[in-house]
C-alpha positions in Angstrom: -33.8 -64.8 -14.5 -37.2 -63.4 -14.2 -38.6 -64.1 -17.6 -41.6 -66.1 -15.8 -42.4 -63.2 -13.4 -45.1 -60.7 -13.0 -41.9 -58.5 -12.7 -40.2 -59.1 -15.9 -36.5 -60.0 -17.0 -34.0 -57.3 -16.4 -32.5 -54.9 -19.3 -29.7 -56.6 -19.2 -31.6 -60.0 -19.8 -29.7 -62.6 -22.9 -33.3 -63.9 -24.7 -34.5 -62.2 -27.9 -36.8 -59.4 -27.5 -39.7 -61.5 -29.0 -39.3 -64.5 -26.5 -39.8 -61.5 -23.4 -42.4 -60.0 -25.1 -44.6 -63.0 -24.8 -43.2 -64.3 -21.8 -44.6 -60.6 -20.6 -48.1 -61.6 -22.2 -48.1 -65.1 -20.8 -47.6 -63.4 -17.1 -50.8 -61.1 -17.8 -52.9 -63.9 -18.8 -51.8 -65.8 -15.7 -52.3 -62.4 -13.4 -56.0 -62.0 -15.2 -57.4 -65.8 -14.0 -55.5 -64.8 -10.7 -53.0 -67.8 -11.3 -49.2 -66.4 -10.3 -47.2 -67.4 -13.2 -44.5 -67.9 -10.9 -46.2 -70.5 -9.5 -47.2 -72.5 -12.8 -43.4 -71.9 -13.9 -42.3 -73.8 -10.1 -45.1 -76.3 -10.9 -44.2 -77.2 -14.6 -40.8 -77.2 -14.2 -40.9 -79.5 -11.0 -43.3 -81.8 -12.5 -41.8 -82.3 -16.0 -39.3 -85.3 -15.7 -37.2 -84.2 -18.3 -35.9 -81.4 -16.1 -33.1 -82.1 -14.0 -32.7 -79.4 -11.7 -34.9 -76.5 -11.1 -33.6 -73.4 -9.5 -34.8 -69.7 -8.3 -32.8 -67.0 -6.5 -34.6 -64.7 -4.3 -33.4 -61.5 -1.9 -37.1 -62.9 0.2 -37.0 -65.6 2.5 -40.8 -65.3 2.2 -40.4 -66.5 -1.3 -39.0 -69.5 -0.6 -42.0 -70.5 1.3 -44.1 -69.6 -1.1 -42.3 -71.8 -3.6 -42.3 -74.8 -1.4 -46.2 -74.2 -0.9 -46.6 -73.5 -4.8 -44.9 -77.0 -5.7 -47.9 -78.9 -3.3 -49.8 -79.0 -6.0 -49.5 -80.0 -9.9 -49.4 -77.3 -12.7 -53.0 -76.8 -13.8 -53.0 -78.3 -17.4 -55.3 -75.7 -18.4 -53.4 -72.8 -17.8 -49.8 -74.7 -19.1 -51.7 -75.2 -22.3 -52.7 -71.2 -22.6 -49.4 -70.1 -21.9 -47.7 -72.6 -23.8 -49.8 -71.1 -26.7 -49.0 -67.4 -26.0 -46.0 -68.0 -26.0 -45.8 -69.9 -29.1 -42.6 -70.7 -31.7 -40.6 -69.1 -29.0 -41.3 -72.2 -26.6 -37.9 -73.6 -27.1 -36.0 -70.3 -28.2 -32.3 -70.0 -26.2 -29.7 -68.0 -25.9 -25.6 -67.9 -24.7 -25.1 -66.9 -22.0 -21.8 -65.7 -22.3 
């Protein structure tokens, strides 16, 4: 729902203020080391077991390419670890969704 995009969750996004806010800052760190953070959220979320399912919407059929080519590779631990310390206490923060 575009929390783990350069372009950001919508206004009408559910999650707390303070769980976008660093999700925002976790983005620019990935876009400073030239990493895509949509690309370490494909890669994490792909090669973490404890997921089931794993899905993204797009209006690009480009972007599904560019998912398949992100998930050829595993998550850099690296930059997991940096983000997963921006964003912080808010790692496991949810919401409802209706």
């Amino acid at each position: 729902m575009g929390l783990l995009t350069m372009r950001g969750a919508p206004d009408w996004h559910p999650a707390p203020q303070e769980l976008r806010d660093v999700c925002a800052k976790a983005a620019q760190y990935c876009d400073s080391i030239g990493y895509p953070i949509e690309k370490l959220a494909m890669q994490y979320s792909l090669g973490n077991n404890r997921i089931a399912s794993t899905l993204f919407s797009t209006t690009n059929p480009d972007n599904v390419l560019k998912n398949i080519d992100f998930i050829s590779t595993p998550a850099d631990e690296e930059v997991v670890a940096k983000v997963r310390e921006i964003i912080g206490a808010q790692f496991r923060v949810s919401w409802k969704n209706s």
